[in-house]
C-alpha positions as CSV (number, residue, x, y, z in Angstrom):
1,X,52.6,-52.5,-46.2
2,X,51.6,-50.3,-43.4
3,X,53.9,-49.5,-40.9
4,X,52.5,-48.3,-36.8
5,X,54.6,-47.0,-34.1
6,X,52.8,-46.7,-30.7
7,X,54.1,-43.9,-28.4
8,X,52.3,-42.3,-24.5
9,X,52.9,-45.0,-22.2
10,X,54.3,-45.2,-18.9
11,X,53.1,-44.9,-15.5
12,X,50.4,-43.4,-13.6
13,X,48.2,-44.0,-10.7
14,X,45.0,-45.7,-9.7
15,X,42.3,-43.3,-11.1
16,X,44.7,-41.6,-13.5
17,X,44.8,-40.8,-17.2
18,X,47.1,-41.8,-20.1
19,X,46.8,-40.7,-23.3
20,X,48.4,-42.7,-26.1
21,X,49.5,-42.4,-29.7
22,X,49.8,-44.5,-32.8
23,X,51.0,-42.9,-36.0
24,X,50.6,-45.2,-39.4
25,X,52.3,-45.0,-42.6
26,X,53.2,-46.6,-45.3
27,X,49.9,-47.5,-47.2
28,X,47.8,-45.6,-45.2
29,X,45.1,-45.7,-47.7
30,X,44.4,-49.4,-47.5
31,X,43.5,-49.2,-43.9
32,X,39.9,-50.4,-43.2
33,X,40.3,-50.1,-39.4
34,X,42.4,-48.9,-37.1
35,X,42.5,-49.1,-33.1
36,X,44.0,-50.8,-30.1
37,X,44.5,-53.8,-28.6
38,X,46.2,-55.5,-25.3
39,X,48.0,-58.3,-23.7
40,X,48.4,-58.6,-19.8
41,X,50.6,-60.8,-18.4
42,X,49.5,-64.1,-18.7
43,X,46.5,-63.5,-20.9
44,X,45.8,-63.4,-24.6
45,X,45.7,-59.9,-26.3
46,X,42.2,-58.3,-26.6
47,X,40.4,-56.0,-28.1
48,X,40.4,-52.4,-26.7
49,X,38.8,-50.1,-29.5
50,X,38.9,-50.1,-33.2
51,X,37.4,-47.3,-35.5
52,X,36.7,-48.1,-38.7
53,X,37.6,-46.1,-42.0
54,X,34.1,-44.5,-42.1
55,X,35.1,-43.2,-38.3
56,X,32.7,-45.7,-36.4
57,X,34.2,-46.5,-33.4
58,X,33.8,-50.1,-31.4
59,X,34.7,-50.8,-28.1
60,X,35.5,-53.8,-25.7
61,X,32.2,-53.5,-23.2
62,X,34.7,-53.5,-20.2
63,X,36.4,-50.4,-21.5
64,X,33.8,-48.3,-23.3
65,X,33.1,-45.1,-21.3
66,X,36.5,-45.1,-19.6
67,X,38.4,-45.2,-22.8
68,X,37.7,-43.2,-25.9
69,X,39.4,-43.3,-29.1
70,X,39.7,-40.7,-32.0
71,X,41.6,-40.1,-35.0
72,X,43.4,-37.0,-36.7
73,X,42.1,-35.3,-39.9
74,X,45.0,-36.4,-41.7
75,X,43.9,-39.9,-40.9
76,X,47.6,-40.8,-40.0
77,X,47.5,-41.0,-35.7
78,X,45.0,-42.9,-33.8
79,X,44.9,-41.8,-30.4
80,X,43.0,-43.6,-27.2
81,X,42.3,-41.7,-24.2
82,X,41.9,-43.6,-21.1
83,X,40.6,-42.7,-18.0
84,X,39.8,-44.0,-14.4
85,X,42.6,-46.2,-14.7
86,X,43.4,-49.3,-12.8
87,X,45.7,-51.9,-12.1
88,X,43.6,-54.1,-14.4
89,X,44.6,-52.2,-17.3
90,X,48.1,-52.6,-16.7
91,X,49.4,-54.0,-20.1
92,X,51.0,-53.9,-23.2
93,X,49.0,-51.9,-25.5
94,X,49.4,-52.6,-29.5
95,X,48.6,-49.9,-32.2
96,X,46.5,-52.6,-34.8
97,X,45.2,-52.2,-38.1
98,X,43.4,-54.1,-41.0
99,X,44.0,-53.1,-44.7
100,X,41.2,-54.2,-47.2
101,X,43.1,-57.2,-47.9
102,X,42.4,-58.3,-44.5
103,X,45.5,-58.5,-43.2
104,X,46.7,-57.8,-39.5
105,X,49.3,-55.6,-38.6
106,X,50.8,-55.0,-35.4
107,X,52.9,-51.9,-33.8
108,X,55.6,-52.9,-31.3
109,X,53.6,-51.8,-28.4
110,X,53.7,-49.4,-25.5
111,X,53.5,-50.5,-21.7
112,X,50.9,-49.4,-19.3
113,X,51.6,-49.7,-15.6
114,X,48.9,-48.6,-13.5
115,X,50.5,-48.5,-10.0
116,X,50.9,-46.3,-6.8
């Protein structure tokens, strides 16, 4: 089982920059891909950037250059650093991963609010 907790968000203005956190554990060794996603209000969660075991990064075409996401040596924290925010990106954003058994698993989440 891998566990994620998802830590950095909060509030910031128009044209600001968040940086947030996602540590995994548990069995950190079956993870294929790790990354982001998130879920405004009244839409379905998307895709916000993934990087795969092999460190080869994919990004939602709305986000990629604004947002950029890396990973520790350790392979344990996943960060995504986002830029020339926007009240569009206001949302919750989920810490996700994929072991190679395919399965999904979710953090709890961290709130964005991009307001002045």
């Amino acid at each position: 089982q891998v566990q994620l907790v998802e830590s950095g968000g909060g509030l910031v203005q128009p044209g600001g920059s968040l940086r947030l956190s996602c540590v995994a554990s548990g069995s950190i060794h079956t993870i294929n891909a790790i990354g982001w996603y998130r879920q405004a209000p009244g839409k379905q969660r998307e895709l916000v950037a993934t990087v795969s075991r092999y460190g080869t990064p994919t990004y939602a075409s709305s986000m990629e250059g604004r947002f950029s996401i890396s990973r520790d040596k350790t392979r344990t924290t996943v960060y995504l650093d986002m830029n020339t925010l926007s009240p569009e990106d206001t949302a919750i954003y989920y810490c996700y991963a994929q072991d190679h058994w395919e399965n999904d698993h979710w953090g709890q989440g961290t709130q964005v609010t991009v307001s002045s």
